[in-house]
C-alpha positions as CSV (number, residue, x, y, z in Angstrom):
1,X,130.0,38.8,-44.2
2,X,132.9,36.5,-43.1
3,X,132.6,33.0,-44.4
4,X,132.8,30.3,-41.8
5,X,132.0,26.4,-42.0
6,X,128.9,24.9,-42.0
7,X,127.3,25.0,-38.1
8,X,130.1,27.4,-37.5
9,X,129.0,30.7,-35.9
10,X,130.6,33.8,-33.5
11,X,127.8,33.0,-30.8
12,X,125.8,30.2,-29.7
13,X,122.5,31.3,-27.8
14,X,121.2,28.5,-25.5
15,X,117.1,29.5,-25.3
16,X,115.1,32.2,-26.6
17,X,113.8,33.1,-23.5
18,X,114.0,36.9,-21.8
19,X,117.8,37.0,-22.1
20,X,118.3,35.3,-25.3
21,X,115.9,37.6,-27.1
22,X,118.4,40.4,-25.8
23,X,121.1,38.8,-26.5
24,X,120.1,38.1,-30.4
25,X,119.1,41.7,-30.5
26,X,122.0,43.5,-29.0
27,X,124.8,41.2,-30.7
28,X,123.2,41.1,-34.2
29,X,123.3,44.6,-34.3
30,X,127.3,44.0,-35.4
31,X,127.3,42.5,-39.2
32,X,130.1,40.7,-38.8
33,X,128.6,38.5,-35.7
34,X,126.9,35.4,-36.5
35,X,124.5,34.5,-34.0
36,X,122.7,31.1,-34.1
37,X,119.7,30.8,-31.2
38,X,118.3,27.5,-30.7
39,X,114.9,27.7,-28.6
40,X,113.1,24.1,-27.7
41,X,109.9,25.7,-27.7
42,X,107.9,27.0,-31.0
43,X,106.3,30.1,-32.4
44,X,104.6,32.9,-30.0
45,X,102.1,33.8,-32.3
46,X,98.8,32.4,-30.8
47,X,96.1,34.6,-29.3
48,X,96.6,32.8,-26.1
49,X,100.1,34.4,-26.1
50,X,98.8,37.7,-27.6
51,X,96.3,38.6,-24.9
52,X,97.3,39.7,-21.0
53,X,94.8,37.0,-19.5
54,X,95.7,34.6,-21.9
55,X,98.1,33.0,-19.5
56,X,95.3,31.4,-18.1
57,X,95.3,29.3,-21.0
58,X,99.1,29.2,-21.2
59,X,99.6,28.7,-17.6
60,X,99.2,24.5,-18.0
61,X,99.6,24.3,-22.0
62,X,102.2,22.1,-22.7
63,X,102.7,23.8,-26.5
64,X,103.8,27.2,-24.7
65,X,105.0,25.4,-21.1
66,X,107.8,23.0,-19.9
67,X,104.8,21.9,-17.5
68,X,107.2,20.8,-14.4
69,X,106.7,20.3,-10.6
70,X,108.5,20.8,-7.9
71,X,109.5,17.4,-5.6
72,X,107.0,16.9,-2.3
73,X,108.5,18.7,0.3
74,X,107.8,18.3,4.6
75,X,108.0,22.0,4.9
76,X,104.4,22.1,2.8
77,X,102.8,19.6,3.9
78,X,104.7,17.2,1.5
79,X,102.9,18.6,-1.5
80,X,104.4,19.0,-5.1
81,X,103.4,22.2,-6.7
82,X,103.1,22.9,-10.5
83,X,106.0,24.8,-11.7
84,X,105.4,26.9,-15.1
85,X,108.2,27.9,-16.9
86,X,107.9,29.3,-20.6
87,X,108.7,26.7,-23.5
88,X,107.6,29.1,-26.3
89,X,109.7,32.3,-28.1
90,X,110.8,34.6,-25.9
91,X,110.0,32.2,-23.0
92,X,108.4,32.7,-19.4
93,X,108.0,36.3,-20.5
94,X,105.4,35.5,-23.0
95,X,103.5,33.1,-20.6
96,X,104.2,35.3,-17.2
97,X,101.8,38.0,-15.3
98,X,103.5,40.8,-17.2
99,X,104.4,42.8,-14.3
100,X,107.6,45.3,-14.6
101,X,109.2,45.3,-10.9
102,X,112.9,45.7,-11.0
103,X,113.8,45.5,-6.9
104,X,114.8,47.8,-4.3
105,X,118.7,49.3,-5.0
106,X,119.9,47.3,-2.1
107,X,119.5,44.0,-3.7
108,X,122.0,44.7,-6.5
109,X,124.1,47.0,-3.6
110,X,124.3,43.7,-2.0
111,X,125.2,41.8,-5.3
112,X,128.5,43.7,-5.2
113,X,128.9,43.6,-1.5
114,X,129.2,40.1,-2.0
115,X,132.2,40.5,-4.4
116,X,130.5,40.9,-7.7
117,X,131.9,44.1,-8.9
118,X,130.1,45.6,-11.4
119,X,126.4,45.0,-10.2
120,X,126.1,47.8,-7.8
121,X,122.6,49.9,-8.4
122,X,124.7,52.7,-9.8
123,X,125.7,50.1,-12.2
124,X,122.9,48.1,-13.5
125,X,120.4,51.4,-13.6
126,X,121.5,52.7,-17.0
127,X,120.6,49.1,-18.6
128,X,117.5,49.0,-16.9
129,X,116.6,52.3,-18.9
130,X,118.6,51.8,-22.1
131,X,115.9,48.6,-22.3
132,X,112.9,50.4,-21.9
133,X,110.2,52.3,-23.5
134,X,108.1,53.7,-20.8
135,X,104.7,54.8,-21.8
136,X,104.8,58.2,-19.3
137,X,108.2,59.4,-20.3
138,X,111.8,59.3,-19.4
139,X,112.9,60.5,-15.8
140,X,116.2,59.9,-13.8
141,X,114.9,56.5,-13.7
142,X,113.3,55.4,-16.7
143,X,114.0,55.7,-20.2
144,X,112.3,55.5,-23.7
145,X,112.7,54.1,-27.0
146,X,114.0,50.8,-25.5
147,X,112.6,48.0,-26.9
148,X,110.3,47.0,-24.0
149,X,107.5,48.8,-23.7
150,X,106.4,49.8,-20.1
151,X,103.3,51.0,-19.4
152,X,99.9,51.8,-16.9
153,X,96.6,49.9,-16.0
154,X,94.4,52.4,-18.5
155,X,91.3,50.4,-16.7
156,X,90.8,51.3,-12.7
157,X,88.6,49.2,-11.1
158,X,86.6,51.3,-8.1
159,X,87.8,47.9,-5.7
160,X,91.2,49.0,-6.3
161,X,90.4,52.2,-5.5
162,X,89.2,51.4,-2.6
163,X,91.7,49.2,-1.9
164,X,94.5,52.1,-2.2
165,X,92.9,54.5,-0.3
166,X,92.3,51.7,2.5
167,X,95.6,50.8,2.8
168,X,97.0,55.0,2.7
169,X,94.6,54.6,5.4
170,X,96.5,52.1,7.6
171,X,99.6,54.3,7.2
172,X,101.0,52.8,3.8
173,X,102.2,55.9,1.4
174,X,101.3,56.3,-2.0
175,X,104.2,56.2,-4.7
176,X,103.0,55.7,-8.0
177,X,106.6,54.9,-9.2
178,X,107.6,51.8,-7.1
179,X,110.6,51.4,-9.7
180,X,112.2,55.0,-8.9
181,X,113.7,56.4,-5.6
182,X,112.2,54.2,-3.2
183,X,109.7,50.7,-3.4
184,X,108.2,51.2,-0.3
185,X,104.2,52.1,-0.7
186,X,100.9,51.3,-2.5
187,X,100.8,51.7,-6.2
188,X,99.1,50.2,-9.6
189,X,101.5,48.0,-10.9
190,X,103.7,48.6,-14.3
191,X,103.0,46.6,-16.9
192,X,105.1,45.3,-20.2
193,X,102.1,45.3,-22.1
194,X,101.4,47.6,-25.6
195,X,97.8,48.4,-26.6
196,X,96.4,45.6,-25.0
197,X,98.4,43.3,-26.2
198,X,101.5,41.3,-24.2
199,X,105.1,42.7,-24.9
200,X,107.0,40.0,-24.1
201,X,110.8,40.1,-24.9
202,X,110.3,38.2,-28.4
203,X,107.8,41.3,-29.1
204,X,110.4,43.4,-28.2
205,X,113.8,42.6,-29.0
206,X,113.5,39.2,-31.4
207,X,110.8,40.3,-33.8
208,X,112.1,43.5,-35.1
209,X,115.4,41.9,-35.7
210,X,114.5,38.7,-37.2
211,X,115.4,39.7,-40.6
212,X,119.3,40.7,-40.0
213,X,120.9,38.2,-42.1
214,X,123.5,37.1,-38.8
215,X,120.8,36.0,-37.2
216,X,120.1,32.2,-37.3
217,X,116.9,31.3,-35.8
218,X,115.9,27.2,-35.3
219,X,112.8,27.0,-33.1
220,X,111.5,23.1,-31.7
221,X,115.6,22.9,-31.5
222,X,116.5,20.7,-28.2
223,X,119.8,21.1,-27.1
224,X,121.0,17.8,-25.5
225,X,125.0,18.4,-24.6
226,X,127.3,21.1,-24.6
227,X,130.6,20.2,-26.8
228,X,133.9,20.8,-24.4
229,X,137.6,20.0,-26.0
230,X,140.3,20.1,-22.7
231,X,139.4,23.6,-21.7
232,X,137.1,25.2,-23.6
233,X,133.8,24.8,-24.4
234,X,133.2,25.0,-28.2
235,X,129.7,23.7,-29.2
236,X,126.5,22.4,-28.6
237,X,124.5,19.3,-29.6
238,X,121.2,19.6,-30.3
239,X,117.9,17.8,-32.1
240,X,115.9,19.6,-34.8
241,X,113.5,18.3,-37.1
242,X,114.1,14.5,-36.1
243,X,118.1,15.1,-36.9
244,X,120.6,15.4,-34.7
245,X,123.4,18.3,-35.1
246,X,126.5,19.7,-33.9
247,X,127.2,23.6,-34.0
248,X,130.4,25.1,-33.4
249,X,130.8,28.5,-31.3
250,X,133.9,30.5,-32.4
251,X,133.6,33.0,-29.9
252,X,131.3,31.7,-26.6
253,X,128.0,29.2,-26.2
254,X,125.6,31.4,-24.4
255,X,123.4,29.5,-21.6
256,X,120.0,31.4,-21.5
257,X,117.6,28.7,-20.8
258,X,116.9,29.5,-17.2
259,X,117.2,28.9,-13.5
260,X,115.7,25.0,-14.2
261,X,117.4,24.1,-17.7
262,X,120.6,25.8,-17.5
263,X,122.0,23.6,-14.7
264,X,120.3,20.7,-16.5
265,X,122.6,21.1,-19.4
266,X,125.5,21.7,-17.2
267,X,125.0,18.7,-15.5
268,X,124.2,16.6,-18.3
269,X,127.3,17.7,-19.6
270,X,129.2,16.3,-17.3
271,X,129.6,20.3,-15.5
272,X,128.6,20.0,-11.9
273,X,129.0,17.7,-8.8
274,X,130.8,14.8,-9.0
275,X,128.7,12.5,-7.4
276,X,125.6,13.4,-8.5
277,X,127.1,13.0,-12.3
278,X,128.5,10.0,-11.1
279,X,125.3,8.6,-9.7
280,X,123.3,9.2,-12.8
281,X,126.0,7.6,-14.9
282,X,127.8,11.0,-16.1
283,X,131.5,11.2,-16.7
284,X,133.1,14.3,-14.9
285,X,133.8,16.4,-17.2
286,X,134.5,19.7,-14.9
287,X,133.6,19.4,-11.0
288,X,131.5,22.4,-10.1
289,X,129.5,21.7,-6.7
290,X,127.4,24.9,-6.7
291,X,125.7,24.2,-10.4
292,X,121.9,23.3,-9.3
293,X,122.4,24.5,-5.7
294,X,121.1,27.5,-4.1
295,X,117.7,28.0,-5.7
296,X,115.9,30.9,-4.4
297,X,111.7,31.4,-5.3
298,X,109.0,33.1,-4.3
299,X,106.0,31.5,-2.1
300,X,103.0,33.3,-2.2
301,X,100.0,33.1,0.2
302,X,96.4,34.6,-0.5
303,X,93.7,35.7,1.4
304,X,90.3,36.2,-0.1
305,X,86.6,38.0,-0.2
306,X,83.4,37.6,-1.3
307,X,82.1,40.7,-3.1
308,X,78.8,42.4,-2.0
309,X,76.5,45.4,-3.6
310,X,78.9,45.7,-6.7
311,X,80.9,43.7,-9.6
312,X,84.1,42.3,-9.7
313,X,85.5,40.7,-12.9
314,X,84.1,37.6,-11.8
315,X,81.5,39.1,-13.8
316,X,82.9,39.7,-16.7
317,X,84.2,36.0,-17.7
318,X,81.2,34.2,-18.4
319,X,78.6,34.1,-20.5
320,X,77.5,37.1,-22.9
321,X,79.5,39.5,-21.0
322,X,82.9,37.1,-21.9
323,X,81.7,37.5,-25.6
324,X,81.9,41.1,-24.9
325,X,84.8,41.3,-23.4
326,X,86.5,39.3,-26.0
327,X,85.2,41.4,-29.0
328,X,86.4,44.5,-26.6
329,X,90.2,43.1,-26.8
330,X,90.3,42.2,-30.6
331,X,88.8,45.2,-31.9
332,X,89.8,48.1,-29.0
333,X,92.9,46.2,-27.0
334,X,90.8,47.2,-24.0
335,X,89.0,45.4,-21.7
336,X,88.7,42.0,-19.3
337,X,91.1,40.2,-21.9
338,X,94.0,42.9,-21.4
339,X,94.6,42.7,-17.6
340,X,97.5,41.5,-16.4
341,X,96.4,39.3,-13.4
342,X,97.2,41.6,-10.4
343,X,96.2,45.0,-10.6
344,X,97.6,47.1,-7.3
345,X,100.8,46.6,-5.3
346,X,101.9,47.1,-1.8
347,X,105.7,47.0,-0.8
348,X,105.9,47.2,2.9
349,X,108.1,46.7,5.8
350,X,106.5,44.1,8.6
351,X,108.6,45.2,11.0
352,X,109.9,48.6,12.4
353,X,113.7,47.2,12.4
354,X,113.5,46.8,8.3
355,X,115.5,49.5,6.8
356,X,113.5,48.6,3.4
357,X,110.2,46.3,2.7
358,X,110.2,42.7,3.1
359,X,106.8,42.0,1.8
360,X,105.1,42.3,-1.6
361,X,101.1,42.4,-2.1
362,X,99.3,42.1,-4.9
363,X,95.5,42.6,-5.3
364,X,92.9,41.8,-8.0
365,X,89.3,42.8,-8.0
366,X,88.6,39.1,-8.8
367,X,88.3,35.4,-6.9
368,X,89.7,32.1,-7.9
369,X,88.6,28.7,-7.3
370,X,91.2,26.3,-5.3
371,X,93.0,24.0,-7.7
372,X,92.0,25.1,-10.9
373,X,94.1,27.1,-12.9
374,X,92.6,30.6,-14.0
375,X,88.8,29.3,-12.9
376,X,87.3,31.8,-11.5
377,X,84.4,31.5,-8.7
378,X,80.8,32.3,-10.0
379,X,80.0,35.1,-7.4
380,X,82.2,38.4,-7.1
381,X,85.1,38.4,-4.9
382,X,88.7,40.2,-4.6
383,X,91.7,38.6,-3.9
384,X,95.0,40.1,-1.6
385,X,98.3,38.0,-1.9
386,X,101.3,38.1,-0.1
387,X,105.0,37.2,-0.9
388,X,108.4,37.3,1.4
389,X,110.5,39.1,-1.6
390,X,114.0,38.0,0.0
391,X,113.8,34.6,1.4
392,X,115.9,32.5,3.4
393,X,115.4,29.1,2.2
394,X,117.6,27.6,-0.6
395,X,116.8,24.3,-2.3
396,X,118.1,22.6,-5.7
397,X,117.8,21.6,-9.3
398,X,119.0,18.4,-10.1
399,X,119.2,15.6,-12.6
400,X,117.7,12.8,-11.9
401,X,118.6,10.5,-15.1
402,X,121.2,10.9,-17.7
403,X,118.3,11.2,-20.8
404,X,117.9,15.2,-21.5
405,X,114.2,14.5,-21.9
406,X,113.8,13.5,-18.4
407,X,112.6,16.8,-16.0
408,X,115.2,17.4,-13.4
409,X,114.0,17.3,-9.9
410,X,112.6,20.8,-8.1
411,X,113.1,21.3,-4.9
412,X,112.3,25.1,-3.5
413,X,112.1,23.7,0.0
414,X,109.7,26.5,0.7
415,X,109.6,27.8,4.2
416,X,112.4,25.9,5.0
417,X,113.6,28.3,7.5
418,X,111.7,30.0,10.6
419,X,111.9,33.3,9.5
420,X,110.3,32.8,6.3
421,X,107.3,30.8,7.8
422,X,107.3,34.1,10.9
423,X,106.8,36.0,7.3
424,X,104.4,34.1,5.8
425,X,101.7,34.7,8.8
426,X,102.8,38.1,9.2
427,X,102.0,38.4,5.6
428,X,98.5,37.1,5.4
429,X,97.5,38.8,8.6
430,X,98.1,41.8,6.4
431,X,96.5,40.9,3.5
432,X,93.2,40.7,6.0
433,X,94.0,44.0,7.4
434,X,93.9,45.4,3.6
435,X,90.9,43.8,2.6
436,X,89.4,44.7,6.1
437,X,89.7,48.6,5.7
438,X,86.7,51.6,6.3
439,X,87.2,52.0,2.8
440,X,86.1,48.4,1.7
441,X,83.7,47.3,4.1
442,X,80.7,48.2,2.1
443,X,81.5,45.7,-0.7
444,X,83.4,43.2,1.6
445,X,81.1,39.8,2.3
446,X,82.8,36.8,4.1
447,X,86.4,35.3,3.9
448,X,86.6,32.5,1.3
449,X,89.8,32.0,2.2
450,X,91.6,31.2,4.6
451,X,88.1,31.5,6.7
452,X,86.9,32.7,9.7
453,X,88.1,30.2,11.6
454,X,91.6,30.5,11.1
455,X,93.1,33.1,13.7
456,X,95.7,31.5,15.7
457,X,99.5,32.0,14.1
458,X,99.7,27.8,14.3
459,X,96.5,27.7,11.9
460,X,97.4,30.9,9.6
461,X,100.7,28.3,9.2
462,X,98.8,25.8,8.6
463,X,97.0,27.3,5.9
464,X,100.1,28.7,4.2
465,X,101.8,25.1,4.0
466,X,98.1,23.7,3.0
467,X,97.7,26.0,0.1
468,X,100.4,28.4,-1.3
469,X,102.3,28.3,-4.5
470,X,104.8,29.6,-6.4
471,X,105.3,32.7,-7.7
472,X,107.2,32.1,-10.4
473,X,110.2,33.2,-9.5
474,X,113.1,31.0,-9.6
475,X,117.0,32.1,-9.7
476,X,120.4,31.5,-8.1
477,X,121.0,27.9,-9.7
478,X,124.1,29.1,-11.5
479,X,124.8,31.8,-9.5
480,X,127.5,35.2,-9.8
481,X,129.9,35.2,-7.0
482,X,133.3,34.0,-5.8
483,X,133.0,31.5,-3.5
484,X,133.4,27.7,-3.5
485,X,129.4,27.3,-5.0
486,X,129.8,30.2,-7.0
487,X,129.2,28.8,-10.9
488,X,130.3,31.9,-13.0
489,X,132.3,35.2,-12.3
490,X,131.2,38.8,-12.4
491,X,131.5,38.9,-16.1
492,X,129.0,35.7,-16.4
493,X,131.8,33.3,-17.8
494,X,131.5,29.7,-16.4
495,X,134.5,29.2,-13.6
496,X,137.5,26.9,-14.7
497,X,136.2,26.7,-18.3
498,X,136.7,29.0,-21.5
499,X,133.8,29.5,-24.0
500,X,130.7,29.5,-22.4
501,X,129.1,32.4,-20.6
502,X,125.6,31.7,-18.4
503,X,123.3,34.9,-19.2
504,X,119.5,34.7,-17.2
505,X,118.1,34.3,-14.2
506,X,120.4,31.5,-12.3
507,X,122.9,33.6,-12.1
508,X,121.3,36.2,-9.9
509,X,123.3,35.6,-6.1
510,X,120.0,36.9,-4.3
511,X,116.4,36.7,-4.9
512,X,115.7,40.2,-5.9
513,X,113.0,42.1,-4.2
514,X,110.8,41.6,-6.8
515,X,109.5,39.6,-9.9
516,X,112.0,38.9,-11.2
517,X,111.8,39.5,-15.4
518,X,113.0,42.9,-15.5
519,X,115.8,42.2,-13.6
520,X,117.0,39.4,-16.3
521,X,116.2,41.9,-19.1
522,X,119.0,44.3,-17.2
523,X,121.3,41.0,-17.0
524,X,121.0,40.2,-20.6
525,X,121.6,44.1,-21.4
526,X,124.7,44.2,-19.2
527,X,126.0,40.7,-20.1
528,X,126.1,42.0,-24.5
529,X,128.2,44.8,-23.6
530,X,130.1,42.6,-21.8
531,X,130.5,40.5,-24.1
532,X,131.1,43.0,-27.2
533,X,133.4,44.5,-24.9
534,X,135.4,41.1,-25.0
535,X,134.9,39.9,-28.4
536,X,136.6,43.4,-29.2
């Protein structure tokens, strides 16, 4: 191996989140690269991480969870909403729903219609398949022997069932492969879980690798600044172990922390607008307006049911039958524990003028209690949710103080625009339809939420602002493109500075029509052959 100075290596990796853990994998597998990953968070090994529903427990734990919230905003009701995001090996994938959903092939069409050459369908399909290891085979669409595994619910609950054959009812088709030819339909949803247990992106693509010798792994690592000499960036500072450090990059520093922390180093670098550097004391280093702006995120809505004449798996969390359940997952990977939290999909058009679907559904045979995180009501119930996958309103991620400790402010601004509030009640009213069907009316007992009385599109608003969330979802703060808020260029490298290259989910230019963890697993894939390509 070459011998370089102390701290010195090829490549930098800026969180071991989805794209870093692709990024350690795909450029280790060179001997002569030295890759050092620095990841704030600590070791993924904890049952909590292990099982599907453990996120429940994750969801709020601030051992696995950066644990931020977004800033009150008029548009809900001038509420701040908890905002996950993963502080933990192999990041928000290893604290997230599990759900594989890559998008509809006009989002990435669009990508390049917007000048991003490169990112076309036709383009970013074969990394979606060269990643993954689909449990029912490889097709024109899929592949195997990836590192993440893919595969189906094994357990079908007889509410979701009926819940499918409801909504084939109302006129939605059945496609069993949402992720193929075409989105639109009703389907049980893909799942990056193996055996029961999660397969996040440290599961797949960190762990098998961790012995290669070029591979330099420092967990609880917090990287404060990014190191920039004239016109190239060639370092990062970071904390470990009560010491502060400086590491050299030979090659590139690779930003993988995310749609929230990659800005925040930006900007704490002195990378981003000058007056909001200036106004938290930060000398200009390189004026870039766009770094921070344009975040994009899902808002998701719920409608749900009380249960009669059957179980949900309201059930099965409590009591003797939890004990069960849990003795189910350690011994048999099956079972209660091994869920991912929603079980059946809908991908639907809410208007006849849509050439593709605007709305996603999810549905779980289960009930949660308002406010508290994973608590589940007592009684049975079923829950239908509802997300606008492509919308309108853009907010921000900005510093708010000049210490890297301090959380940036969050601000979605959530239904900022008309169309995405028209979308939200179109939305709910058809989560009611769903739950409503022939099909489910012998188990279906009153509306827990949003109730009875809430009909009129004003109220159904209402309701929305009152009590959505997040979901999960956040992108576009460094985003691809080549206009004047544009942050990096089709091949991912920062604009007007050498050395650093901005690999994850801020740099997507559009929400994609989906969650959105697959779709960083493709970026990451795309963004190492890019980056062999040019190291070459």
């Amino acid at each position: 191996m070459v011998q370089r100075p102390a701290d010195t290596y090829d490549f930098i990796i800026v969180g071991a989140g989805s794209a870093g853990c692709v990024l350690a994998n795909r450029l280790t597998e060179h001997s002569t690269l030295s890759v050092l990953v620095l990841e704030a968070g600590g070791s993924d090994r904890h049952p909590y991480v292990r099982a599907p529903a453990g996120f429940m427990k994750t969801f709020d734990h601030p051992r696995f969870n950066w644990c931020y919230a977004t800033a009150p905003s008029p548009t809900i009701k001038d509420r701040s909403i908890f905002f996950p995001r993963g502080k933990v090996l192999g990041g928000s994938s290893s604290i997230s729903g599990h759900l594989y959903v890559r998008g509809q092939a006009l989002d990435y069409d669009n990508w390049a219609q917007m000048g991003n050459v490169g990112w076309s369908y036709d383009d970013v399909l074969p990394y979606f398949i060269k990643s993954e290891d689909r449990e029912n085979g490889a097709n024109t669409f899929h592949g195997t022997g990836g590192p993440q595994h893919v595969s189906e619910l094994p357990e079908r609950h007889h509410l979701c069932e009926k819940f499918i054959s409801g909504a084939k009812g109302l006129g939605v088709p059945s496609n069993p492969d949402y992720n193929g030819s075409r989105q639109e339909g009703v389907a049980y949803y893909q799942r990056m879980i193996r055996q029961g247990r999660r397969h996040s992106a440290a599961v797949g693509f960190l762990h098998p690798v961790r012995h290669r010798p070029n591979l330099h792994l420092r967990t609880h690592a917090y990287v404060e600044k990014i190191e920039i000499t004239g016109q190239r960036i060639t370092g990062v500072t970071y904390t470990h172990q009560g010491k502060r450090h400086t590491a050299q990059a030979q090659s590139s520093v690779l930003l993988c922390a995310g749609s929230i922390n990659s800005p925040q180093l930006l900007q704490l670098s002195g990378i981003g607008s000058p007056s909001l550097l200036r106004s938290n004391n930060i000398s200009v280093v390189h004026p870039l307006e766009g770094v921070g702006e344009k975040l994009q995120d899902h808002y998701v809505a719920r409608v749900s049911r009380r249960v009669m004449h059957t179980d949900s798996l309201n059930h099965r969390s409590r009591g003797p039958r939890l004990l069960l359940e849990t003795l189910n997952w350690v011994f048999r990977g099956r079972g209660l524990l091994s869920f991912s939290p929603a079980h059946v999909g809908v991908f639907l058009r809410s208007q006849d003028t849509l050439d593709t679907p605007d709305l996603q559904f999810v549905f779980t045979p289960a009930s949660y209690r308002a406010g508290v995180v994973g608590g589940l009501h007592s009684f049975a119930g079923m829950t239908c949710g509802v997300c606008q996958m492509r919308p309108e309103s853009r907010g921000f991620v900005r510093i708010n103080s000049p210490d890297p400790k301090q959380a940036p402010i969050i601000q979605p601004n959530y239904l900022q625009t008309q169309e995405d509030r028209d979308a939200v009640i179109r939305g709910l009213k058809w989560c009611r339809e769903f739950l409503n069907t022939p099909d489910l009316a012998p188990f279906a007992g009153d509306e827990i939420q949003p109730g009875a009385d809430c009909q009129s599109d004003a109220a159904i608003l209402e309701y929305a602002q009152t009590h959505g969330s997040t979901m999960f979802h956040p992108v576009g703060t460094c985003r691809m493109g080549n206009d004047p808020l544009a942050v990096v260029d089709e091949r991912l490298r920062l604009r007007g500075l050498e050395g650093l290259r901005i690999i994850d989910a801020s740099i997507m230019p559009t929400l994609v029509s989906a969650n959105t963890n697959a779709a960083t697993l493709m970026i990451a894939e795309k963004g190492a052959d890019m980056l062999l390509m040019d190291y070459r």
